[in-house]
N, C-alpha and C positions, 0 to 999 in steps of 0.2 A: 021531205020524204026520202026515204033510202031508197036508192035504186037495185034492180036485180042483181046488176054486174057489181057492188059495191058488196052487196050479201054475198056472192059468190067468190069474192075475193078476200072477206074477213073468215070466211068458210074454208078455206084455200090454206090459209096464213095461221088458222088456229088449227087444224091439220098437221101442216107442217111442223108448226110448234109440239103439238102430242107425239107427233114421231118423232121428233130431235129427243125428247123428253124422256121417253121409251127408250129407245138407242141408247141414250144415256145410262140411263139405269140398268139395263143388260149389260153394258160396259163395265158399270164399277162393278157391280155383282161377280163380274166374270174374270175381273182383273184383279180384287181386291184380296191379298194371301192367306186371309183366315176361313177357314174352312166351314160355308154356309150352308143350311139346309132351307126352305121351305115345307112346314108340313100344315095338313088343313088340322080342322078342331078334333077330328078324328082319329088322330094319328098315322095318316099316311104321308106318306114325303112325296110332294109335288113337285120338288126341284131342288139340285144341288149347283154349286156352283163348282170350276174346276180346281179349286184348292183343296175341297173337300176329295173331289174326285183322288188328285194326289194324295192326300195323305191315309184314305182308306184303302187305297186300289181297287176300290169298287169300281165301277164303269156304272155310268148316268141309268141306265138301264136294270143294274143290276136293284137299284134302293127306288128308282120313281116309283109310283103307285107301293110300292112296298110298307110295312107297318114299320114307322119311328122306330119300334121296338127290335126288329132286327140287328140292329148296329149298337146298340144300347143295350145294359140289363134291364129287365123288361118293367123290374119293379123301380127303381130309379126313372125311367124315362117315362111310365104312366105318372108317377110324382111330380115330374119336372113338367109336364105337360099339363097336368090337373092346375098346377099351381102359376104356369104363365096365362093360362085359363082365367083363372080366378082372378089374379091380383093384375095382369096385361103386361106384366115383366118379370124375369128374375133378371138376377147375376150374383157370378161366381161360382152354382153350383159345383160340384167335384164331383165327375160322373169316369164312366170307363168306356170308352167308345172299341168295340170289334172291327179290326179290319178284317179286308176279306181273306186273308191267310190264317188271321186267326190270333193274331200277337193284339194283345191290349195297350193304347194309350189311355195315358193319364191324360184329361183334358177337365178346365174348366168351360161351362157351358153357361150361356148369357142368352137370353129371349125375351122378344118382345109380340105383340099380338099384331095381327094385321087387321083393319078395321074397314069394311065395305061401306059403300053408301047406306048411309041409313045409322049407323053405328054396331052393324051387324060385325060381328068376329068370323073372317074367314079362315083363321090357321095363325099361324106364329114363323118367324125367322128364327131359328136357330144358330148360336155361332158355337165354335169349337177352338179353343184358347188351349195347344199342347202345352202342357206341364212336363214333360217328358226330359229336359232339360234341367228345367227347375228342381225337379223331384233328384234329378240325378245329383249336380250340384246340393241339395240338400243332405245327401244320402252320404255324399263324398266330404261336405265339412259335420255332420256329427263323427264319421270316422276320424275324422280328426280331433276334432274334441276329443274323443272316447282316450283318442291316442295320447295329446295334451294330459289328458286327466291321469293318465298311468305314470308318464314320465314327473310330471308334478309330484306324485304321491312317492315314487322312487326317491324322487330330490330328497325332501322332507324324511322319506326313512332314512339316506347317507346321512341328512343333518344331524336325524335324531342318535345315528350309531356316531359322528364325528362328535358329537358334544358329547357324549354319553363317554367316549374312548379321553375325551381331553378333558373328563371333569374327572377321572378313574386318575389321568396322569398327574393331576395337579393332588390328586392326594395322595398317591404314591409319592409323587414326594416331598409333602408333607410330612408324610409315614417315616419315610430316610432320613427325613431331617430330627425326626425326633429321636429315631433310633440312633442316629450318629449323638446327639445329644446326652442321650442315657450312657452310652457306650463310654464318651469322652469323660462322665461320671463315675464309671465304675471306672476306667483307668486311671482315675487320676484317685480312685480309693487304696 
């Protein structure tokens, strides 16, 4: 038989453990640089972590209890929410998130559902993956291409006027040579 102080101490010990466990998870959450949301099935956001904070300038206050759809277009972000709903994850979507000044990032957005006892759906983790860079770099090597593609085409027309001008010489004097030909003919008549 278990004694009291023996329950009291695996009581004590698995405590402990919940709150190291806890700690934990507020930690990476809090430390981790991609910019996280919590929202319930509803679409309210229950919590941000401070990456997010940075890269919206929102302040924790301004978006908790606030609709998902604030920061988001509203018709994309009922979409994205319906459908980590339904299936219990995305990734990759491409969405546009508002900061709070007002400038749009490109970000893609990855979710997953969070699941209560029972297998009840309490809401979703949202994450926000800037594009911002990427799109830039994207934007700066088609300008290149585009540029590539011109000088390419330049090459190709000099080619086509330098053969064009040395196929004209090569019969020019061809031309000469016959004409000197004919000529040496009639002088010598």
């Amino acid at each position: 038989m278990v004694n009291t102080e023996d329950k009291e101490n695996k009581i004590k010990t698995l405590s402990e453990d919940i709150a190291l466990l806890e700690s934990y998870i507020e930690d990476l959450f809090s430390f981790t640089p991609l910019p996280l949301c919590f929202v319930n099935s509803k679409g309210l956001v229950l919590e941000v972590n401070p990456a997010f904070i940075k890269k919206t300038g929102y302040d924790e206050y301004d978006v908790v209890g606030e609709s998902f759809f604030s920061f988001l277009e509203k018709k994309e972000a009922e979409n994205m929410l319906r459908e980590v709903m339904e299936k219990g994850a995305i990734e990759g979507k491409e969405a546009t998130v508002k900061t709070k000044e007002g400038a749009e990032i490109q970000v893609t957005v990855s979710a997953r559902t969070r699941k209560v006892k029972g297998g009840e759906i309490s809401g979703a983790f949202f994450s926000f993956f800037d594009m911002t860079e990427i799109k830039k770099k994207e934007d700066e090597i088609k300008e290149t291409n585009k540029k590539l593609q011109e000088k390419i085409e330049e090459a190709e027309r000099i080619n086509r006027l330098t053969i064009g001008r040395e196929l004209k010489m090569v019969e020019l004097k061809e031309e000469i040579e016959k004409l000197k030909e004919e000529l040496k003919k009639h002088k010598g008549t």
